[in-house]
C-alpha positions as semicolon CSV with decimal commas, in nm:
position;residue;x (nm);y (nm);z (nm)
1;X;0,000;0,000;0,000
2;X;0,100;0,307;-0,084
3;X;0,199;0,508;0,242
4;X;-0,009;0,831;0,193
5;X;-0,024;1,158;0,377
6;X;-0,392;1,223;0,581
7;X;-0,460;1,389;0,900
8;X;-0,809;1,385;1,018
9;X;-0,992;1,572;1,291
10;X;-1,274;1,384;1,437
11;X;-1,518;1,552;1,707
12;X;-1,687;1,380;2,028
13;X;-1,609;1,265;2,395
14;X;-1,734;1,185;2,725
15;X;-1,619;0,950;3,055
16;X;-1,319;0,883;3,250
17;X;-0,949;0,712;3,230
18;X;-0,675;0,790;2,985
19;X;-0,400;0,700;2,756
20;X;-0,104;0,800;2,601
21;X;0,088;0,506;2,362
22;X;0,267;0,421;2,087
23;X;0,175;0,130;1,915
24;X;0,288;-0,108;1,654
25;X;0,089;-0,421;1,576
26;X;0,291;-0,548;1,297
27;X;0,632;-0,471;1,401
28;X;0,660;-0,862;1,606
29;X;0,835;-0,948;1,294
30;X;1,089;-0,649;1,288
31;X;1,155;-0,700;1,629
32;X;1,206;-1,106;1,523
33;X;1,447;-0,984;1,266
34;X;1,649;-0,743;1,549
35;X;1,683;-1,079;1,714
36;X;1,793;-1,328;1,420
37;X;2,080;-1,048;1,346
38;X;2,192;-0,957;1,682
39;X;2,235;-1,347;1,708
40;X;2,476;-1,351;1,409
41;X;2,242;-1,530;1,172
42;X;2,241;-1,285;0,816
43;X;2,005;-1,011;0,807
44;X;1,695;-1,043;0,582
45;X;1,633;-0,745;0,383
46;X;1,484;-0,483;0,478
47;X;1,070;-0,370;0,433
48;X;0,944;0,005;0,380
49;X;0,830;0,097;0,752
50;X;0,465;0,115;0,739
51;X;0,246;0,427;0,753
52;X;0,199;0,561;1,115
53;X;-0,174;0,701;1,215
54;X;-0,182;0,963;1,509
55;X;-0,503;0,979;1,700
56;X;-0,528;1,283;1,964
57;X;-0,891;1,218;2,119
58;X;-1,146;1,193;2,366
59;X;-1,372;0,876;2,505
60;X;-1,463;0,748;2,168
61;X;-1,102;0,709;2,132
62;X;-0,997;0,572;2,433
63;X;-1,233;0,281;2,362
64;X;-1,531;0,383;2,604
65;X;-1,797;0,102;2,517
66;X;-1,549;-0,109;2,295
67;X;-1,405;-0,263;2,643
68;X;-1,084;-0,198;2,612
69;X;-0,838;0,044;2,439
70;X;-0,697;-0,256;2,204
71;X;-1,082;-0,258;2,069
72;X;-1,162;0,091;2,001
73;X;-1,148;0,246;1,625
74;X;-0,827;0,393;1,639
75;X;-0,716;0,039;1,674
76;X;-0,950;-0,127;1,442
77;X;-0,845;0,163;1,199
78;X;-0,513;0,048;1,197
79;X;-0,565;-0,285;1,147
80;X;-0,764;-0,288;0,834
81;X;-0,544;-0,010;0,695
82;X;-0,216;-0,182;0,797
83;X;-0,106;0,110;0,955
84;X;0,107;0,169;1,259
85;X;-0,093;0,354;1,565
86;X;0,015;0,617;1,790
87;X;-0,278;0,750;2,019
88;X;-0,291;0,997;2,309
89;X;-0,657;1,008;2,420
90;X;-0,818;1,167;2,715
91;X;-1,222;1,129;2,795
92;X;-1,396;1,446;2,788
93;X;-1,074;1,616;2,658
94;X;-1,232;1,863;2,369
95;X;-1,075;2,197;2,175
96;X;-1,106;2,372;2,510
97;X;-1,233;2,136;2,789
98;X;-0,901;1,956;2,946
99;X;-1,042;1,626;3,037
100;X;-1,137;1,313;3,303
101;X;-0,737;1,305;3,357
102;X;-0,639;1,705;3,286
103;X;-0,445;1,559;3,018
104;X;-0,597;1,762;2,762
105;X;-0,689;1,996;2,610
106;X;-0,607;1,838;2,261
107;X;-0,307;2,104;2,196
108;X;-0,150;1,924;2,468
109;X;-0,278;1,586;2,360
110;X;-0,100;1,636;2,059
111;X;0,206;1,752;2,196
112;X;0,263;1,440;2,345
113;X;0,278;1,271;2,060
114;X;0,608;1,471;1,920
115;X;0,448;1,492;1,581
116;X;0,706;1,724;1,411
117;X;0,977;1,429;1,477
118;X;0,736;1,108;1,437
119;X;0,578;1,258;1,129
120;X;0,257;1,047;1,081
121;X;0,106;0,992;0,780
122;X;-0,221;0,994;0,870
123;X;-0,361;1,250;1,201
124;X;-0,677;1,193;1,343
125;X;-0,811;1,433;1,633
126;X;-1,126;1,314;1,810
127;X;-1,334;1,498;2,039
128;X;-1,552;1,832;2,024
129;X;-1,864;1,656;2,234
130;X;-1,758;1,782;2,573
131;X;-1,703;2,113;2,456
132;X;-2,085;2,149;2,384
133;X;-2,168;2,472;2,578
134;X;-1,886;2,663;2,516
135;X;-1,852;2,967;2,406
136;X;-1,858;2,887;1,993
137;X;-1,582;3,213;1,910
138;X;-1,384;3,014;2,181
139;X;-1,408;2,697;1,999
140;X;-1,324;2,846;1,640
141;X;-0,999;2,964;1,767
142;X;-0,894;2,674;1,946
143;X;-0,986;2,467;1,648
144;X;-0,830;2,711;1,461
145;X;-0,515;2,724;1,614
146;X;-0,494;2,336;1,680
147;X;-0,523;2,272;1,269
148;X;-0,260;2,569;1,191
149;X;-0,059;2,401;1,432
150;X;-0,050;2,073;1,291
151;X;0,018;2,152;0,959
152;X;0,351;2,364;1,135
153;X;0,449;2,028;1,300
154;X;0,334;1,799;0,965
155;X;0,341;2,018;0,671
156;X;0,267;1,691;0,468
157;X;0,007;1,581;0,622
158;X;-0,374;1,645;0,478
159;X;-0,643;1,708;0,744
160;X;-0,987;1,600;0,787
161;X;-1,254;1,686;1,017
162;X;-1,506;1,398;1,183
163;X;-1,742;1,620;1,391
164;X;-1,939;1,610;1,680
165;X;-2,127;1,268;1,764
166;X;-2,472;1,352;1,910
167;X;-2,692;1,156;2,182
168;X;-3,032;1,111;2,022
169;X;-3,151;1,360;1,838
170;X;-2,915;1,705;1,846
171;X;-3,030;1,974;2,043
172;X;-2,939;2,345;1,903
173;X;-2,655;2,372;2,097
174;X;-2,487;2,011;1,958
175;X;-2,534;2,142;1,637
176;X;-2,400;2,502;1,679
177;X;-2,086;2,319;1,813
178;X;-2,063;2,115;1,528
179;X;-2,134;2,346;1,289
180;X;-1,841;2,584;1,451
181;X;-1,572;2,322;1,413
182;X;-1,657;2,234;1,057
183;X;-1,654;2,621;0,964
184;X;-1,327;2,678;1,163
185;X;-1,182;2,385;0,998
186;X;-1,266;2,479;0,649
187;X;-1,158;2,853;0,745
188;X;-0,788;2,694;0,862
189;X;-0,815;2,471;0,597
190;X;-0,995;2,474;0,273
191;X;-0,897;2,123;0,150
192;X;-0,961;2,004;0,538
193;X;-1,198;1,642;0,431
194;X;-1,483;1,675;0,672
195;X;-1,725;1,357;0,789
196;X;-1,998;1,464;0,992
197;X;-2,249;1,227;1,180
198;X;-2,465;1,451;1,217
199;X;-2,599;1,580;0,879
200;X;-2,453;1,226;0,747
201;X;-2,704;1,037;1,002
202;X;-2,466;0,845;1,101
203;X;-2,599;0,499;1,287
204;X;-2,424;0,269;1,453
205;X;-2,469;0,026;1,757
206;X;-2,446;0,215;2,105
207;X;-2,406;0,140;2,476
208;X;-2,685;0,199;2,710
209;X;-2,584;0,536;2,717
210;X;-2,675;0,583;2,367
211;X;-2,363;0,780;2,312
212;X;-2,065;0,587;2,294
213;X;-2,033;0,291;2,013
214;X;-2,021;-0,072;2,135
215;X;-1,754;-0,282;2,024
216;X;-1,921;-0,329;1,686
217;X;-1,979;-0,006;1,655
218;X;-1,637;0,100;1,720
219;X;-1,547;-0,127;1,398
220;X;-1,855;0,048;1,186
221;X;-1,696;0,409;1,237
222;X;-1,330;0,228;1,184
223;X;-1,458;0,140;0,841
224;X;-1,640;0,444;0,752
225;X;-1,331;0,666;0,875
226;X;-1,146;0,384;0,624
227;X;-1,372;0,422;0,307
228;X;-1,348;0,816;0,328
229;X;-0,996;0,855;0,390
230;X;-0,825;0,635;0,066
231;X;-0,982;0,858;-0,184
232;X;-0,808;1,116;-0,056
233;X;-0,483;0,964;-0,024
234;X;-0,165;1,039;-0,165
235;X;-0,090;0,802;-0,414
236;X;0,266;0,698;-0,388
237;X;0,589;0,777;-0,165
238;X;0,690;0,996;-0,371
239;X;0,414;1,227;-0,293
240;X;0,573;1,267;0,058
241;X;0,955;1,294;-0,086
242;X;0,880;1,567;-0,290
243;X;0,728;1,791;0,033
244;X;0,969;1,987;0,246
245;X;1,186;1,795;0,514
246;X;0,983;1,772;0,854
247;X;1,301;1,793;1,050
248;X;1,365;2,187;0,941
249;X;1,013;2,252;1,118
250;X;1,180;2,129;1,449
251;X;1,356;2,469;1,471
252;X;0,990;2,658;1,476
253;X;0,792;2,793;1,753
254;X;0,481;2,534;1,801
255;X;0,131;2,606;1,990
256;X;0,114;2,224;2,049
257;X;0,102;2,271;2,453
């Protein structure tokens, strides 16, 4: 597969616990092949490291109503893509609201996650549903200032926007927050991909309460996220060669936390 460039911004949250990792589900065989040559056997030759996905999020991303973390979409995501997973999630961590474990909010969630030096192919940020309430001119600038950001610390990375995942039917002020994101995205960003639930009536199986995806519906908005993303994806490494070197943004200043 070709390892494109996508960074996505997806908008929920809600309930407690918290996780910062860095994940690789298909490197047991790199680490098999450390082994084999540190043993004195000859090396095998080497494979193109696979494409790393960053998810910054909230409870939807730290696998609230999936069970566990290993079960969530991020990881699902990763698995069907083939993609390498690095995820620093926080429940009810939004654009402003700093979370169950003050972790957030998700400038700070992302600045864990070093992105100017691990350079991800693909970004994902998760949350917006605990920020319901807010003050929406609030919201635009963090969202704002979270997207500039990124593209200082991944100038070749795309971004997309999954918005705000509603509990029954959307009151006014779910969609006002919704619809501020989307419009702050697309201000920061006019190619920014956007997927919202909301006006894309998204449906999906839910715990009992009716917020947060069971573990099959974890999978559903893996997939989704899955089937939107590749049409948007670069087509070849080349695409990513021919972009400036990520290491000369290191020097920069960077509103990441």
């Amino acid at each position: 597969m070709a390892a494109g460039v996508l960074a996505a911004v997806a908008v929920s949250g809600g309930a407690a616990g918290a996780a910062v990792s860095l994940n690789a589900p298909s490197q047991a065989g790199e680490q098999a092949t450390t082994s084999r040559a540190a043993s004195g056997a000859a090396a095998p030759r080497q494979h193109p490291q696979r494409p790393l996905l960053a998810v910054v999020g909230a409870s939807f991303s730290a696998g609230v109503g999936a069970g566990r973390p290993d079960r969530a979409w991020p990881e699902d995501l990763a698995r069907i893509e083939h993609w390498r997973l690095a995820l620093s999630a926080d429940p009810g961590a939004g654009y402003i609201n700093p979370g169950a474990g003050h972790r957030g909010p998700f400038a700070k969630l992302a600045a864990r996650l070093h992105l100017a030096r691990t350079d991800p192919n693909t970004i994902i940020i998760q949350g917006g549903h605990d920020d319901i309430g807010r003050p929406l001119p609030q919201i635009r600038d963090q969202v704002e200032s979270l997207i500039a950001a990124v593209h200082r610390e991944c100038p070749r990375s795309r971004l997309a926007v999954l918005t705000v995942f509603p509990r029954g039917v959307p009151s006014p002020a779910t969609v006002a927050t919704d619809r501020a994101i989307v419009a702050a995205a697309r201000h920061a960003d006019p190619a920014v991909i956007v997927f919202d639930p909301i006006t894309g009536h998204w449906q999906f199986p839910r715990i009992g309460d009716q917020l947060h995806p069971t573990r099959a519906g974890h999978e559903w908005i893996a997939r989704k996220l899955a089937a939107g993303l590749r049409p948007h994806r670069a087509t070849s490494l080349t695409d990513r060669a021919s972009q400036p070197d990520p290491g000369s943004w290191l020097k920069a200043p960077s509103h990441l936390g």
